[in-house]
C-alpha positions as CSV (number, residue, x, y, z in Angstrom):
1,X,-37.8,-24.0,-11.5
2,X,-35.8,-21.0,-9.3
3,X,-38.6,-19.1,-9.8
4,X,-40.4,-21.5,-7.8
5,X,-37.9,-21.4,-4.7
6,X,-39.3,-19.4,-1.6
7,X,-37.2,-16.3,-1.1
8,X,-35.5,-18.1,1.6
9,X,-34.2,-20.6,-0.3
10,X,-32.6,-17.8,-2.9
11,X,-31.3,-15.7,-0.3
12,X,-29.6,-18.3,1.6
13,X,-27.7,-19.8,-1.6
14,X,-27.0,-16.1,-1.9
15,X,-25.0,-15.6,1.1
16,X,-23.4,-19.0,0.6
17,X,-22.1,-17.9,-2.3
18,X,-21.1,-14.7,-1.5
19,X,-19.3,-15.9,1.2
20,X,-17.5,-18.7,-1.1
21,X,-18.1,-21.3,0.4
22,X,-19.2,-24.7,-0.9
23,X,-22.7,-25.9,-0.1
24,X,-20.9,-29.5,1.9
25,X,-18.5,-26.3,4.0
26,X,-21.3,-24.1,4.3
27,X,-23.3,-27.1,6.3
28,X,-20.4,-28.2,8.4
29,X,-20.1,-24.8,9.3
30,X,-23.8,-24.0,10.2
31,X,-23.8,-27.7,11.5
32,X,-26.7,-28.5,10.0
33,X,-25.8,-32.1,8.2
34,X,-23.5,-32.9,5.1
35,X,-24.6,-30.4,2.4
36,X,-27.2,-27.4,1.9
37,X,-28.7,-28.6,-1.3
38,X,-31.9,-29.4,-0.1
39,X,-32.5,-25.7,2.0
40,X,-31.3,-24.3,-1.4
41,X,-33.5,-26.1,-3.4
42,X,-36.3,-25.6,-1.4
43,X,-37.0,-29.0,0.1
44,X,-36.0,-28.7,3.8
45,X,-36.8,-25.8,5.9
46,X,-33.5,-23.2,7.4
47,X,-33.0,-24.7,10.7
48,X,-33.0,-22.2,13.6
49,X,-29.9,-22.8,14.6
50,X,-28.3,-22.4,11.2
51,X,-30.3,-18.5,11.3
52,X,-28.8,-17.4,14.0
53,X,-25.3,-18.7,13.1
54,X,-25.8,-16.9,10.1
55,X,-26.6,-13.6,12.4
56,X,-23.3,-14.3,14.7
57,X,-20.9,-14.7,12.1
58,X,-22.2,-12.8,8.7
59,X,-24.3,-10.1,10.7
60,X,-27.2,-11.9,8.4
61,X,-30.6,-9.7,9.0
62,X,-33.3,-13.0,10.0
63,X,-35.8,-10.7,8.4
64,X,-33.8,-10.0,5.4
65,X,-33.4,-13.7,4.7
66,X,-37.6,-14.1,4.6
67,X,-38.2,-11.3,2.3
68,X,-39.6,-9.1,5.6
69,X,-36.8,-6.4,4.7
70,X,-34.6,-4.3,2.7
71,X,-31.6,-5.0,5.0
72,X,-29.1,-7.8,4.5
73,X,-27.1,-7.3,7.4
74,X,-27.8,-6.0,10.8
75,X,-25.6,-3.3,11.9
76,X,-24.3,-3.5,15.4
77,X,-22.2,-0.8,15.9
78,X,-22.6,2.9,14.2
79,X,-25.2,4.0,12.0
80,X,-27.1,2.2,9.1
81,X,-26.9,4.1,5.9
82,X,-28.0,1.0,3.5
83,X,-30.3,1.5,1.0
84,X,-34.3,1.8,1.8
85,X,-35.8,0.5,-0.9
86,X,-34.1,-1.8,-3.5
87,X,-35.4,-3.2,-6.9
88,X,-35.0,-6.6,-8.2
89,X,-35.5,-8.2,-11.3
90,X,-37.1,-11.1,-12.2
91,X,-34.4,-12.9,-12.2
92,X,-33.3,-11.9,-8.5
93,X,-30.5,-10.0,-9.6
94,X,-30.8,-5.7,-8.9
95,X,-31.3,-3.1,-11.2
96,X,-29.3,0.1,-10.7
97,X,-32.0,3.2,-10.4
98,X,-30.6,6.4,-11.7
99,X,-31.8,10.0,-9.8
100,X,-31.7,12.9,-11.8
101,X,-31.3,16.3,-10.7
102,X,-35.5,17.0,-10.4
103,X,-35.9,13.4,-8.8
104,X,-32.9,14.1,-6.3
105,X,-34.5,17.5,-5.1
106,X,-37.6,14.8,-3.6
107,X,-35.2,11.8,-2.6
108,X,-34.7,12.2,1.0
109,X,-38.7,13.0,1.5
110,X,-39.4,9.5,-0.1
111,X,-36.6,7.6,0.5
112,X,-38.9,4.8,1.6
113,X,-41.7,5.2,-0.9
114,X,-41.5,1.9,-3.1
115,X,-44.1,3.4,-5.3
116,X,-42.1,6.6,-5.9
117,X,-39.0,4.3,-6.5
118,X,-41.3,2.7,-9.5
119,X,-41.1,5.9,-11.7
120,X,-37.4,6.1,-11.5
121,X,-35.5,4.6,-15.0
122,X,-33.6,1.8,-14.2
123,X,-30.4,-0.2,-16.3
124,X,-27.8,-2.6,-15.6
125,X,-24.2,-3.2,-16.5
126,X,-23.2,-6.4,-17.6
127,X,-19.8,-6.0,-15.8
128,X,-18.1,-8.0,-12.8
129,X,-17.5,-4.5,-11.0
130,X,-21.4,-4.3,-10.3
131,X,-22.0,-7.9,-8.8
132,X,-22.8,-8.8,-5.6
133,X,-23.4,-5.5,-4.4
134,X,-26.1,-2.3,-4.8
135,X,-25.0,0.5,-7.0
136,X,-27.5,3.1,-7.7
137,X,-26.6,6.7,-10.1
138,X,-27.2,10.5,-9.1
139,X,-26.7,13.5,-11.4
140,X,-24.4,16.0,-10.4
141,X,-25.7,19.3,-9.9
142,X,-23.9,22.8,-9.8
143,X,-19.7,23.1,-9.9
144,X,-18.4,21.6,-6.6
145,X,-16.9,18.8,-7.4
146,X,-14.8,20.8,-10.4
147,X,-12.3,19.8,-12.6
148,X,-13.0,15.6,-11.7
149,X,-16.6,15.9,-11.8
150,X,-18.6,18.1,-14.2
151,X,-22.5,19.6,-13.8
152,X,-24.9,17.1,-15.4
153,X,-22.4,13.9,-15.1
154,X,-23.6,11.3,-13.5
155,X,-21.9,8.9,-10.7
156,X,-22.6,5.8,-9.6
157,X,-22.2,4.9,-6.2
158,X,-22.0,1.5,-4.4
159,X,-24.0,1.1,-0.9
160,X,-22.6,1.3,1.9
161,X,-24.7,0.3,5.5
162,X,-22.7,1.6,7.8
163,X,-21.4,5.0,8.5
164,X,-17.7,3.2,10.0
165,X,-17.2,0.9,6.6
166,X,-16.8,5.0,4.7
167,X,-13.5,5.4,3.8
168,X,-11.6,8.8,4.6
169,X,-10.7,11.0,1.1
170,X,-13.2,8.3,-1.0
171,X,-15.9,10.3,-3.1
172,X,-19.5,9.6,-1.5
173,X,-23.4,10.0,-2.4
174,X,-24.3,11.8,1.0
175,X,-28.3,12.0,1.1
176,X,-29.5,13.8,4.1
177,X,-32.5,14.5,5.2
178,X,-32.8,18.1,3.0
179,X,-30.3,17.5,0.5
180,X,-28.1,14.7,-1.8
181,X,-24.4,15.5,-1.8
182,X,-21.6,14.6,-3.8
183,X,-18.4,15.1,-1.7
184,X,-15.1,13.9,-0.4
185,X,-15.7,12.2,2.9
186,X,-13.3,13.1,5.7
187,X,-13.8,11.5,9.3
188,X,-13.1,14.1,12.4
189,X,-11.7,13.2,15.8
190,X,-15.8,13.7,17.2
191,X,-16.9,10.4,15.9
192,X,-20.5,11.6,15.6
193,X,-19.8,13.9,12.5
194,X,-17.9,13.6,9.5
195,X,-16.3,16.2,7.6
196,X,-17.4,16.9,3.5
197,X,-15.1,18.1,0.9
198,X,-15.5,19.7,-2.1
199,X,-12.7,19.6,-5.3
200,X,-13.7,22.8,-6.2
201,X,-11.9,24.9,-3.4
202,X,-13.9,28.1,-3.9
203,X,-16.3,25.7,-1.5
204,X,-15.6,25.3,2.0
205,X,-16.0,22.1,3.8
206,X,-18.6,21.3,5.9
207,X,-19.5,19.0,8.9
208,X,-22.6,17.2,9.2
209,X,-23.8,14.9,11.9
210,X,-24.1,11.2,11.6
211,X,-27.3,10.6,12.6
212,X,-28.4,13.1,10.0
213,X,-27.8,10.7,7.1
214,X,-30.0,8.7,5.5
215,X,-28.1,7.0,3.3
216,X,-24.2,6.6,1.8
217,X,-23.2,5.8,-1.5
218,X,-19.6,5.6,-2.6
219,X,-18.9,6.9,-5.9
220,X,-16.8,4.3,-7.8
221,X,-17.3,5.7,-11.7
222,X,-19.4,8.2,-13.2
223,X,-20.9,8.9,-16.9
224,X,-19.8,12.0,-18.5
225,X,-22.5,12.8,-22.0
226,X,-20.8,15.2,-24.6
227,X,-17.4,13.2,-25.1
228,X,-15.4,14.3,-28.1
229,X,-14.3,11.5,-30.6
230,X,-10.9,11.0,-30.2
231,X,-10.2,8.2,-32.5
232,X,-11.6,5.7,-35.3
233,X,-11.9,2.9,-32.8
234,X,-15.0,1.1,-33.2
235,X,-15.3,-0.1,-29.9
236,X,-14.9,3.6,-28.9
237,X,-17.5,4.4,-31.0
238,X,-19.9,1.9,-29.6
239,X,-19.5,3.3,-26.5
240,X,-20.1,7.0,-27.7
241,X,-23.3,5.5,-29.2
242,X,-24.5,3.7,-26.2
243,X,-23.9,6.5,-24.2
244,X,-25.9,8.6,-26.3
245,X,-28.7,6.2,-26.5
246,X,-28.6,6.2,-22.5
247,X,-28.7,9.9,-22.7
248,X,-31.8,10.4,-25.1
249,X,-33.4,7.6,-22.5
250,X,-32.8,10.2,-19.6
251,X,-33.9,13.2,-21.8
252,X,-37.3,12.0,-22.4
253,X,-38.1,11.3,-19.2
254,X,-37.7,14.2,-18.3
């Protein structure tokens, strides 16, 4: 039956719920009658009215909520870094695409190439932390980012869509128009750059301007390969196992 529902219909329960609000509060808020079951269940059409309330107070993208683009929220001050290109499953939920080092050398040339985003591997994690939000993974290449973050991990990093949301000292995915970094972010009293930090202080820092990134991704875990055993726990090794399973996925794609 979901599978039915017009994207608008999805996406509108989706910001509902995301919001927490309860479909009779969510209607007395858009003032659009006593409850939104029947938008969410397809049956009456999104009035106008409640579209652009949804713009005023949730920054909702109009086009976003009709399936016409990428962008849930419309940025109105600073610089949109979201995502280009997204992938959803079947079931309307996303899939977290990992970039390896070869694929990350070509990211920035085809950031907005859905058909270049289709040869990527994808996974999920069945784990609150990665609801309700985009999370995609990058290997790490070269020593940088030394001792926290080793050559050949991999970090995950959540979206972020505007340049102001980044947090200062907060590991970020920085994809340029050249390059992907992994760096400490830093913001500078010249509002139009930002400052990058690397761990590894054989590195200096370096400034970058705004409007010369594509996209920003902060880094809130990362997958190391290669962990010693370090006890008989089961679960522990379930985890060593599934990680090597991952790994041998990555290898042979290679």
């Amino acid at each position: 039956m979901d599978k039915e529902l017009k994207i608008e219909a999805k996406r509108f329960k989706k910001v509902r719920e995301e919001q927490n609000y309860t479909q009779q509060a969510f209607a007395e808020l858009l003032d659009i009658g006593l409850s939104t079951v029947d938008i969410e269940r397809g049956k009456t059409k999104i009035p106008g009215k409640a579209i652009m309330r949804l713009l005023k107070d949730f920054k909702i993208n109009p086009l976003w909520l009709f399936g016409e683009s990428f962008q849930q929220y419309v940025v109105i001050n600073g610089r949109d870094v979201s995502p280009k290109v997204i992938t959803i499953k079947e079931d309307n939920t996303e899939s977290i695409v990992l970039v390896n080092q070869k694929a990350a050398a070509g990211y920035p040339h085809n950031i907005q190439d859905v058909d270049w985003y289709q040869t990527l591997p994808v996974f999920n994690f069945p784990l609150p932390e990665y609801r309700n939000a985009t999370y995609r993974g990058f290997q790490v290449e070269g020593d940088s980012m030394l001792p926290n973050i080793h050559p050949n991990d991999w970090v995950l990093g959540r979206s972020v869509s505007n340049v102001t949301e980044a947090s200062d000292n907060k590991i970020y995915i920085v994809v340029l128009h050249d390059s992907v970094l992994v760096k400490k972010l830093q913001k500078t009293n010249d509002s139009s750059k930002i400052r990058l930090i690397s761990l590894n202080q054989e590195y200096l820092p370096i400034e970058v301007n705004i409007v010369e990134i594509q996209e920003l991704w902060q880094v809130n875990s990362k997958l190391t390969f290669g962990i010693d055993e370090p006890s008989g726990s089961n679960l522990l090794k379930e985890l060593q196992q599934s990680m090597e399973d991952l790994k041998g996925q990555l290898n042979s794609l290679r």
